[in-house]
FISERO-853791 format. One record per atom (N, C-alpha, C): x, y, z; residue in three letters. Coordinates in steps of 0.02 Angstrom, whole numbers, padded with zeros to 5 digits, always signed. Atoms other than C-alpha are relative to their C-alpha. Layout:
N
XYZALA ...
This chain:
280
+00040-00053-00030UNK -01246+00082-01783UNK +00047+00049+00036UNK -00037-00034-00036UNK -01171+00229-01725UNK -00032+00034+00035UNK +00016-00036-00070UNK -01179+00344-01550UNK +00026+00042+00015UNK -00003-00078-00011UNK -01183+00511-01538UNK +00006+00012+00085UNK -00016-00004-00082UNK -01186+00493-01343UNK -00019-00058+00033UNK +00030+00073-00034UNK -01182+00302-01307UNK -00020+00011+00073UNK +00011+00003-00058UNK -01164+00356-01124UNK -00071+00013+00008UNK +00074-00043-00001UNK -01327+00458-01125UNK -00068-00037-00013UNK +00061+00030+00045UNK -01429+00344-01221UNK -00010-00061+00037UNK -00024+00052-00046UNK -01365+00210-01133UNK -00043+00015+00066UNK +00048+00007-00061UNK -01459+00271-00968UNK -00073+00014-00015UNK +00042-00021+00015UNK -01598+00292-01048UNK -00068-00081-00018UNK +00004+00077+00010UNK -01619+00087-01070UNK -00032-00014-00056UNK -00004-00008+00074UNK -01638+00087-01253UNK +00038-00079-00026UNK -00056+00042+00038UNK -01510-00056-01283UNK -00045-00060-00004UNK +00031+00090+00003UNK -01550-00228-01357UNK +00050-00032-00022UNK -00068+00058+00015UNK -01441-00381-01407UNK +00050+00046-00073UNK -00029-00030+00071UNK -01411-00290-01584UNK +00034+00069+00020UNK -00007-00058+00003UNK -01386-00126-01529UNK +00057+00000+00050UNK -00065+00033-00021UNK -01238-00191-01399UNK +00052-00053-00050UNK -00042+00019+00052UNK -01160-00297-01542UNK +00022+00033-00037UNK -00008-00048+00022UNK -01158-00146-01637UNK +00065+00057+00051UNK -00039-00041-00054UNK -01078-00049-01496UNK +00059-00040-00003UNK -00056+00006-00003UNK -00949-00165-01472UNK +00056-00020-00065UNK -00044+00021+00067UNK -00903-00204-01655UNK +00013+00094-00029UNK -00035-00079+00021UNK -00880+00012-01667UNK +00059+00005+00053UNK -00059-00034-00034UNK -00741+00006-01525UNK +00044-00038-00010UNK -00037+00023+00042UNK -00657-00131-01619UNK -00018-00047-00049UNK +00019+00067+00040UNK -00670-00265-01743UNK +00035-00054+00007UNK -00029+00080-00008UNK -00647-00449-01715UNK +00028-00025-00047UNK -00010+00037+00081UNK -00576-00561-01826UNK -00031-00067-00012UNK +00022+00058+00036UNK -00691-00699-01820UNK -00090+00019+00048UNK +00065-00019-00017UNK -00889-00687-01787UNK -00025-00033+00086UNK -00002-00016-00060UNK -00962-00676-01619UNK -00092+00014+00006UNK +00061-00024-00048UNK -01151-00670-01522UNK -00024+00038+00032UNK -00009-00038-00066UNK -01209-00572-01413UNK -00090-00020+00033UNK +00072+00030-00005UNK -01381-00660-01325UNK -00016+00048+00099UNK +00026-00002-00051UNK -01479-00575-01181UNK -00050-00051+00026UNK +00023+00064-00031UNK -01545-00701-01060UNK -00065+00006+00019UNK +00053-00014-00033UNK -01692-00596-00985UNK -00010-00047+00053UNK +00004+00059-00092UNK -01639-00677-00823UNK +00038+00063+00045UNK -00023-00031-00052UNK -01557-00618-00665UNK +00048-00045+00025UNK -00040+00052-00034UNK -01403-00695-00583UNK +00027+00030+00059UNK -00037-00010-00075UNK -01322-00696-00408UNK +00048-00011-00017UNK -00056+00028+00006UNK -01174-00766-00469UNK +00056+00053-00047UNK -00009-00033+00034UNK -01121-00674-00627UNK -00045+00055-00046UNK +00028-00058+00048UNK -01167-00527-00748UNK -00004-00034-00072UNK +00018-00003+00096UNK -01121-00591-00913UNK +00053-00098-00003UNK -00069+00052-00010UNK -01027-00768-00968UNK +00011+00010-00091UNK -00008+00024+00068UNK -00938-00811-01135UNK +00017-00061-00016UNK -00009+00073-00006UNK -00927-00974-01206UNK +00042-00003-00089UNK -00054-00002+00050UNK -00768-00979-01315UNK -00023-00043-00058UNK +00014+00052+00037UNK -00843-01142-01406UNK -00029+00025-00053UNK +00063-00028+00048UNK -00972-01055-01496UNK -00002+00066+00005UNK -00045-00053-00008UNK -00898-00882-01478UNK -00076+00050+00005UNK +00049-00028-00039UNK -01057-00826-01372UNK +00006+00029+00054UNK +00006-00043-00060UNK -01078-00678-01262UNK -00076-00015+00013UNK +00063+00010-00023UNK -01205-00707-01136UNK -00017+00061+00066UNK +00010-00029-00058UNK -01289-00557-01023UNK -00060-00011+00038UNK +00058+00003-00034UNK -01389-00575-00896UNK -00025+00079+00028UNK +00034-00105-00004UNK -01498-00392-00940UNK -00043+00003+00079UNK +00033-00023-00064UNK -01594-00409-00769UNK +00039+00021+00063UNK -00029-00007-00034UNK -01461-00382-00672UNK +00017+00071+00017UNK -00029-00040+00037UNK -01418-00204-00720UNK -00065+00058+00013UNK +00033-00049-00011UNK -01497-00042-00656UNK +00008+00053-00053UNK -00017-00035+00084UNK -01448+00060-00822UNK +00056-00046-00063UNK -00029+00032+00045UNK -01376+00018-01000UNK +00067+00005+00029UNK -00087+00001-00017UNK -01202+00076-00936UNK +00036-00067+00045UNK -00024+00055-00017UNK -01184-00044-00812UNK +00012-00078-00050UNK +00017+00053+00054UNK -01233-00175-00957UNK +00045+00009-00053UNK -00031-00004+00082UNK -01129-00104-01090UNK +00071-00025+00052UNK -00042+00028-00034UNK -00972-00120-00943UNK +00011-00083-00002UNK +00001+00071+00005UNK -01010-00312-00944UNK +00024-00030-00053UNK -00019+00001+00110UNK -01030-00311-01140UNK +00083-00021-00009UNK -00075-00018+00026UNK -00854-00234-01150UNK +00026-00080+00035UNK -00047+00036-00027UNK -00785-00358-01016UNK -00014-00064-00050UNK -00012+00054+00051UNK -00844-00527-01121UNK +00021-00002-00068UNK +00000-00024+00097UNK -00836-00447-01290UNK +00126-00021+00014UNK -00083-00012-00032UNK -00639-00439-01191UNK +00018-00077-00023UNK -00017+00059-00004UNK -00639-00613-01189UNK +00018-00046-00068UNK -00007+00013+00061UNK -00690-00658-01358UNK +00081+00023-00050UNK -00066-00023+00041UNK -00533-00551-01430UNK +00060-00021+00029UNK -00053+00033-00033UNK -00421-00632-01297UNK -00010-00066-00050UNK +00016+00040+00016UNK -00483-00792-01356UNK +00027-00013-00077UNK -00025-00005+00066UNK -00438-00755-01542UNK +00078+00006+00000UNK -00100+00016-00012UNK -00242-00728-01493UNK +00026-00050+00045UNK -00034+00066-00048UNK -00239-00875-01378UNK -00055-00071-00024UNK +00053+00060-00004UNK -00295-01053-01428UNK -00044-00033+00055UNK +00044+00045-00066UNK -00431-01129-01303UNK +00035-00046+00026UNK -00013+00077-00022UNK -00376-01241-01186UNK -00060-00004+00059UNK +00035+00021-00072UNK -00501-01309-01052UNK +00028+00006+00040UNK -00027-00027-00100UNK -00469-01266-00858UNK +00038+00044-00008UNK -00047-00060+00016UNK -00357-01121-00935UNK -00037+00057+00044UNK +00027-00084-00062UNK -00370-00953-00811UNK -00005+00020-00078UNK +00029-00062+00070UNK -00476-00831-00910UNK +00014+00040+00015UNK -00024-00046+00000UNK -00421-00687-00825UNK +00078-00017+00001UNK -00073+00001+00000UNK -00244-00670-00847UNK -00004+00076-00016UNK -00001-00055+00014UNK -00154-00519-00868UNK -00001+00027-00074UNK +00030-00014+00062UNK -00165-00514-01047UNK -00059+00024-00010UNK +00096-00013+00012UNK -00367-00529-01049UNK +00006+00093+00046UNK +00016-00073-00021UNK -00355-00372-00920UNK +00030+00057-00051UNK -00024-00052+00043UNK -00239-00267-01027UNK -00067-00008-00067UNK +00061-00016+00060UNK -00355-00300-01180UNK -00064+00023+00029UNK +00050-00025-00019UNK -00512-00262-01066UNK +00012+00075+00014UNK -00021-00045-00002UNK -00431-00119-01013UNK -00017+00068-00070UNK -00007-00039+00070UNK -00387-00043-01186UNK -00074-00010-00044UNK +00075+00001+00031UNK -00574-00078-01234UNK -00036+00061+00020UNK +00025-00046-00054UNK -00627+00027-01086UNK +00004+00071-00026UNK -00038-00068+00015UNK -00511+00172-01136UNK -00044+00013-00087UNK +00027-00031+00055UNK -00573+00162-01319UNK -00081+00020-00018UNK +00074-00023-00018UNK -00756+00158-01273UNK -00019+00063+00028UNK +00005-00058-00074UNK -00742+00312-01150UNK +00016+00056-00062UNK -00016-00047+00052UNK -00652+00385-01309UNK -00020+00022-00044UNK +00068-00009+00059UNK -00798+00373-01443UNK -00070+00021+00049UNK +00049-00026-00042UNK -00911+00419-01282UNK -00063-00050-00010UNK +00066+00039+00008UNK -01004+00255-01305UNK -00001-00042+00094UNK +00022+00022-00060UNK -00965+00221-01103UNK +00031+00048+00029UNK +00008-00036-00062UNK -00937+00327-00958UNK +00040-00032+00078UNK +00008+00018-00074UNK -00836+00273-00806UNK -00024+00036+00028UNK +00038-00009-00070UNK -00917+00272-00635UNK +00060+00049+00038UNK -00037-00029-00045UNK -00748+00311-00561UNK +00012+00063-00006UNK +00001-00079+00032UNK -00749+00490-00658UNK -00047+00046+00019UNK +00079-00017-00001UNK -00921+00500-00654UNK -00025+00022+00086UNK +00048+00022-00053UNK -00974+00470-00464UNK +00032+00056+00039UNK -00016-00062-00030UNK -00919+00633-00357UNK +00029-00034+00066UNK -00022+00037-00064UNK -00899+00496-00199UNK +00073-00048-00024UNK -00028+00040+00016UNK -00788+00390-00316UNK +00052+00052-00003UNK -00026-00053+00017UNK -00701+00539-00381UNK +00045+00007+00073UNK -00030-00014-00057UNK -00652+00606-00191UNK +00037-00067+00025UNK -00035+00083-00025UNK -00602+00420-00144UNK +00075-00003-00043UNK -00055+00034+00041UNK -00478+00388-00286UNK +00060+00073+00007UNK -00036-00081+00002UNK -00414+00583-00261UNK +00063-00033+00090UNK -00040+00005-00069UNK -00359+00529-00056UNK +00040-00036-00026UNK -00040+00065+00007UNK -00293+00353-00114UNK +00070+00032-00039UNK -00068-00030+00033UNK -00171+00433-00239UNK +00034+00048+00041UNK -00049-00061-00028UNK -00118+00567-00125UNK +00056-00061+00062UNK -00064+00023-00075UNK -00028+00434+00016UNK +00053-00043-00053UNK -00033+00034+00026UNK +00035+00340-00140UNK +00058+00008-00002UNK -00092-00012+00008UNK +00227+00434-00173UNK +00008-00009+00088UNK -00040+00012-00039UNK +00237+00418+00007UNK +00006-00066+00024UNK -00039+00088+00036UNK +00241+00215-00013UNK +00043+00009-00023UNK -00084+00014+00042UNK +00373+00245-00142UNK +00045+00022+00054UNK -00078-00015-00017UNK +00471+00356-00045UNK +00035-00021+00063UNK -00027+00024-00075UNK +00481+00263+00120UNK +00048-00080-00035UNK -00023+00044+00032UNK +00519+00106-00019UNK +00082+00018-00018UNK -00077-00018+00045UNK +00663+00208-00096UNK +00033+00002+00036UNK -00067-00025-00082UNK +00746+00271+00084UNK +00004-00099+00011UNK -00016+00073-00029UNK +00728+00051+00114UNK +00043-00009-00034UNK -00048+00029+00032UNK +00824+00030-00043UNK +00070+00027+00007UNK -00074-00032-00007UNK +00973+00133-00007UNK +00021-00027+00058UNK -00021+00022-00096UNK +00990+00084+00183UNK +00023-00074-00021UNK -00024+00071+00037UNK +00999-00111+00081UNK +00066-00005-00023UNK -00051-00007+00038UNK +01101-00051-00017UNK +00083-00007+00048UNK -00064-00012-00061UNK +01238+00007+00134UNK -00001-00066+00034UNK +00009+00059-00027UNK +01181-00158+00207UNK +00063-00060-00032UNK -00057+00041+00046UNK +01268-00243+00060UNK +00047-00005-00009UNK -00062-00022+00014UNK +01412-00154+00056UNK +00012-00035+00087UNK -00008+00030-00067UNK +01429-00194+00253UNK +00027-00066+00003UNK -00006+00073-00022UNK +01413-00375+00239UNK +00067-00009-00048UNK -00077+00016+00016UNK +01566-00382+00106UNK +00044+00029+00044UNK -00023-00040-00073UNK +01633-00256+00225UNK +00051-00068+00038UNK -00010+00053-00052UNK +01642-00406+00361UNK -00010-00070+00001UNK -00002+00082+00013UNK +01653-00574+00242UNK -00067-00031+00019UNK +00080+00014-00034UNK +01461-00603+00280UNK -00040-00001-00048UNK +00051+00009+00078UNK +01330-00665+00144UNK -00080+00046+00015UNK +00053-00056+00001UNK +01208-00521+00107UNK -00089-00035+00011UNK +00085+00049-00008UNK +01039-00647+00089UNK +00008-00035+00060UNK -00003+00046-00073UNK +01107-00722+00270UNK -00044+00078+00042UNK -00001-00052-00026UNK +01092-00546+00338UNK -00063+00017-00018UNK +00076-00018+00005UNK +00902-00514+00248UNK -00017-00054+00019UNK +00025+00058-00023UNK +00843-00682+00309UNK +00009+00004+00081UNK +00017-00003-00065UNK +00891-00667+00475UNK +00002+00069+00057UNK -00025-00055-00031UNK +00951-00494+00538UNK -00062+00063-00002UNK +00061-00038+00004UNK +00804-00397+00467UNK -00058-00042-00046UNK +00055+00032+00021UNK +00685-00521+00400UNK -00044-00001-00065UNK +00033-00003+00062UNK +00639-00462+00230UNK +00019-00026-00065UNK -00024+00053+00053UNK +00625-00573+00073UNK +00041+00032-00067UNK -00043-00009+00024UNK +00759-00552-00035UNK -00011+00025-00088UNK +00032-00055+00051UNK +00660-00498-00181UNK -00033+00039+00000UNK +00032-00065-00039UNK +00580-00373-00094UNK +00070+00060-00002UNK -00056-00022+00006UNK +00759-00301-00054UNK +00013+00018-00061UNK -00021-00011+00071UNK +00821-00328-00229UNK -00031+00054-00047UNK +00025-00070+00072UNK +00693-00223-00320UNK -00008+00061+00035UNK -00005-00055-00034UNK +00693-00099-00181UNK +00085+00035-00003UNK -00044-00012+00013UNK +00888-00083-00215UNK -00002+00019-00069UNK +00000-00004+00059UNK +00857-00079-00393UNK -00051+00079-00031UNK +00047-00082-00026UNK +00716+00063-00368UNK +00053+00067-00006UNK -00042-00053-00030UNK +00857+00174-00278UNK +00048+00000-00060UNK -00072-00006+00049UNK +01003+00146-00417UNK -00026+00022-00056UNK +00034-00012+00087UNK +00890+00185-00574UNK -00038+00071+00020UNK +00022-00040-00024UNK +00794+00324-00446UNK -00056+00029-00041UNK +00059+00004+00017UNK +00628+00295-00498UNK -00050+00049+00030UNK +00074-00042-00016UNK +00466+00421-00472UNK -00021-00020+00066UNK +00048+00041-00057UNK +00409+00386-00294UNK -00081+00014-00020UNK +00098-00033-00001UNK +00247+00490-00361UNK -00054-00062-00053UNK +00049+00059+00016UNK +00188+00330-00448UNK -00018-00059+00032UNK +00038+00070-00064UNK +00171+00209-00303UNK +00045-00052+00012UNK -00039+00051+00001UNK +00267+00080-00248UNK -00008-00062-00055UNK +00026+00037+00051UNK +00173-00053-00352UNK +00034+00014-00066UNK -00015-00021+00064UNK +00216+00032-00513UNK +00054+00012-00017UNK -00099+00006+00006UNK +00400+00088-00469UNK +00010-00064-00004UNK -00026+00060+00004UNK +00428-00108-00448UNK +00003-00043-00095UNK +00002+00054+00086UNK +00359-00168-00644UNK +00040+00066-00030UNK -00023-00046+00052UNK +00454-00005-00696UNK +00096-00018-00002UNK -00071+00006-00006UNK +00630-00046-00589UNK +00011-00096-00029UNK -00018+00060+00027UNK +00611-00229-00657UNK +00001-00008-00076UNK +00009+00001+00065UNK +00595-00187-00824UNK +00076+00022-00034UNK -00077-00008+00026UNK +00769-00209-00924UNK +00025+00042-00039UNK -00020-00053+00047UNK +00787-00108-01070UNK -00037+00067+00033UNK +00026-00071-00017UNK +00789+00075-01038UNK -00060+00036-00019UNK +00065-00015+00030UNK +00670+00115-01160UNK -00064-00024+00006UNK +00036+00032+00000UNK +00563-00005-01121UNK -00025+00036+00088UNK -00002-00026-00045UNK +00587+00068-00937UNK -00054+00075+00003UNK +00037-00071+00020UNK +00535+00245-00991UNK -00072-00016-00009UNK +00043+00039+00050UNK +00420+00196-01098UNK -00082+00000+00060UNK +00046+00030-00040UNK +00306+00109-00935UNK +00010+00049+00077UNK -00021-00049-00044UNK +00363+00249-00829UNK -00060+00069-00006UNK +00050-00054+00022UNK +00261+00365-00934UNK -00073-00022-00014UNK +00065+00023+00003UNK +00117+00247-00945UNK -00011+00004+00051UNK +00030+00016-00036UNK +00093+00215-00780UNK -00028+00097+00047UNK +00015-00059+00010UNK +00092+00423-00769UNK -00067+00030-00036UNK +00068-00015+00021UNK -00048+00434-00880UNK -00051-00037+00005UNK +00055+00043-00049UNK -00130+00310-00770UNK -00051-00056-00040UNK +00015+00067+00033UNK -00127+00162-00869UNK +00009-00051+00048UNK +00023+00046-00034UNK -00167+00005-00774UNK +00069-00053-00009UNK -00062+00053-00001UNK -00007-00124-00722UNK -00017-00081-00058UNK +00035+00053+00067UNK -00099-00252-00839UNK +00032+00038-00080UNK -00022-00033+00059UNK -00069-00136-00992UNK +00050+00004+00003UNK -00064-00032+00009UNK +00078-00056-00932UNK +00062-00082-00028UNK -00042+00041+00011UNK +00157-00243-00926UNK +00001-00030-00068UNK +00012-00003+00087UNK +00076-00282-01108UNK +00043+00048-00021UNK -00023-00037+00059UNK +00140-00152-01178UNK +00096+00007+00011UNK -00085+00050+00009UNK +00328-00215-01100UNK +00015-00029-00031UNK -00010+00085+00038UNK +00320-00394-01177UNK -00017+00032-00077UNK -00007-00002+00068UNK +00280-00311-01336UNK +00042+00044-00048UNK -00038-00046+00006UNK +00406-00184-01340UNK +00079-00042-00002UNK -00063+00044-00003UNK +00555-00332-01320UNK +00008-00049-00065UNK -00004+00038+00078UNK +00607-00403-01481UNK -00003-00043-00013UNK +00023+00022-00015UNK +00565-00531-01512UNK +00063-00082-00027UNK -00053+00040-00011UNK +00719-00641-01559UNK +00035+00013+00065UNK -00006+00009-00081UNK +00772-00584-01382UNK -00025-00050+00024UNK +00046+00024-00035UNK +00633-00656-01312UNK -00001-00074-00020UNK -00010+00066-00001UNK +00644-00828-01385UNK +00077-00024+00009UNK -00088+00009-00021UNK +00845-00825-01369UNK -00030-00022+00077UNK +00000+00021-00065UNK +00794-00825-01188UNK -00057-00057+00018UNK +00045+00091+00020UNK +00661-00968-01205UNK +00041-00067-00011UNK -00040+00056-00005UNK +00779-01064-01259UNK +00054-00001+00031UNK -00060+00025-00057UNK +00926-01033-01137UNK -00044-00022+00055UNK +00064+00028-00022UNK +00779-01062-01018UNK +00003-00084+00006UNK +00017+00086+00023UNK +00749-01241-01101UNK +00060-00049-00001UNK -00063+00026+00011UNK +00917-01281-01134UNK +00023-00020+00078UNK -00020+00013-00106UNK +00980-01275-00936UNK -00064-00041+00016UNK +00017+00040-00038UNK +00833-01371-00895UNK -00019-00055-00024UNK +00004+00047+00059UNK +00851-01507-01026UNK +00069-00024+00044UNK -00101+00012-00024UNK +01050-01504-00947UNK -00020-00038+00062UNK +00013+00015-00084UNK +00982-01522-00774UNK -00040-00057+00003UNK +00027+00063+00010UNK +00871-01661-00829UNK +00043-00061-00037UNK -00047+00036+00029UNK +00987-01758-00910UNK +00052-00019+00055UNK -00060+00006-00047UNK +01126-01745-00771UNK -00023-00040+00047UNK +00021+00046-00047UNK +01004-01814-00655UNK -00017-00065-00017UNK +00005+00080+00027UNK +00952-01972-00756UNK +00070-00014-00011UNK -00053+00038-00003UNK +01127-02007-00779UNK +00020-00013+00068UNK -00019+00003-00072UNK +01166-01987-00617UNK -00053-00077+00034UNK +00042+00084-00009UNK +01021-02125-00594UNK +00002-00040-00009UNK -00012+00047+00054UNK +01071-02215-00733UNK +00079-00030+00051UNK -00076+00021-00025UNK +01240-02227-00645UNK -00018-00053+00075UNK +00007+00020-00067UNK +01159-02267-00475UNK -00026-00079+00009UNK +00047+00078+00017UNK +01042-02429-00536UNK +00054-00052-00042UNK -00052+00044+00031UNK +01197-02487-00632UNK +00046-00032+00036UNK -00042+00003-00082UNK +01279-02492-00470UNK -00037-00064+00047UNK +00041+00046-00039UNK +01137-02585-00382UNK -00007-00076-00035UNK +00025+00053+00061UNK +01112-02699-00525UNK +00081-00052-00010UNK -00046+00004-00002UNK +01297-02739-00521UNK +00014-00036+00082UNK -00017+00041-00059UNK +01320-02779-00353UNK -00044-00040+00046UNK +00024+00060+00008UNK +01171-02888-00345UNK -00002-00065-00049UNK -00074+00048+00039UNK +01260-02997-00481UNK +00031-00012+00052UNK -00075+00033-00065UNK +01412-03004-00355UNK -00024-00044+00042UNK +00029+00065-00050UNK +01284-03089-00229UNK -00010-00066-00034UNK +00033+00068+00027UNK +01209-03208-00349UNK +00066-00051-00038UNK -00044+00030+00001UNK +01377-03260-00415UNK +00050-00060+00032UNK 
């Protein structure tokens, strides 16, 4: 079914189980089949659940003062289901992770883009003025962050300066944790955007490859969400990299396990040994 103005139609409370399955199989397609059951209930608790087992979306339609709010829900389980398809189930597994958000995310964006939903935060003239202030104090977070990382920086140089260990000197001299420092030094040397926020300079100055740097520099510019922006890192790193370092990873702590059972092995051979000597 297609929507000439999902938003529109959408407040108009038109929607039924089919006509939201429809909606969300036009802003993508799954790869394995999927429910979608209204409850004709009301909950205090939640809006919508999914139940990976039986790859059922469940809304609870009473909840929900227009379709929009309802199709928002939609999107978020419909989110789940497509997480669900790139990650095997495990029981007690966190469902949100940042994965599931980046894919909810990029649902959001493509829904808004076929005009089958509508954010509020665009939409609402109170929301609108709110999110307008919040961004305006944001570069000056960064840039009080960036003036911290340079002053660190001289800090560092100081303590070789006068034979003095630099993490003695953030631990006790000025109190701040040492990876706080670090990516605030790392900020200043790469001289990151303060006009994207502190938050966002940090997943941009921790990000290794340049390109990959850029890259999430210019996403978080066109006000893509730190969920995405970090998706779209991890998938931008190659991916024999990425298991090379898995396994140096595994390897050192295979080493480190090993060293210590011998080291045990050595210690009980010891004990075992010189209770012999008594019984002798």
């Amino acid at each position: 079914m297609r929507y000439s103005s999902g938003y529109e139609r959408a407040k108009r409370g038109s929607m039924n189980q089919d006509s939201v399955k429809n909606l969300l199989l036009s802003i993508e397609e799954p790869e394995t089949e999927f429910t979608v059951t209204f409850t004709g209930k009301e909950s205090s608790v939640v809006n919508g659940l999914y139940k990976p087992l039986t790859h059922e979306i469940l809304i609870h339609n009473k909840n929900f003062q227009t379709d929009g709010q309802l199709v928002y829900t939609a999107i978020h389980e419909y989110a789940h289901h497509l997480h669900g398809e790139r990650r095997a189930f495990l029981p007690g597994a966190r469902a949100h992770t940042s994965e599931f958000w980046a894919i909810f995310h990029a649902l959001l964006e493509k829904a808004e883009a076929k005009n089958l939903y509508k954010s509020v935060y665009d939409s609402e003239p109170d929301f609108v003025d709110l999110t307008a202030r919040i961004k305006a104090i944001l570069p000056e977070n960064g840039s009080i962050m960036l003036a911290f990382g340079k002053l660190v920086v001289e800090a560092e140089a100081l303590c070789k300066k006068h034979y003095v260990r630099f993490e003695d000197y953030l631990d006790r001299a000025i109190g701040v944790p040492r990876t706080s420092a670090t990516v605030a030094m790392k900020a200043f040397h790469l001289n990151v955007p303060a006009e994207i926020g502190w938050d966002a300079m940090k997943v941009v100055a921790q990000t290794a490859q340049p390109a990959a740097r850029s890259m999430a520099l210019e996403a978080f510019r066109a006000g893509k969400s730190q969920d995405t922006v970090k998706a779209m890192i991890r998938q931008a790193k190659p991916e024999d990299s990425d298991t090379l370092s898995q396994l140096d990873r595994e390897k050192t702590r295979l080493e480190k396990t090993i060293k210590t059972m011998q080291q045990r092995l050595a210690s009980i051979e010891q004990q075992l040994a010189a209770l012999e000597g008594k019984r002798s």
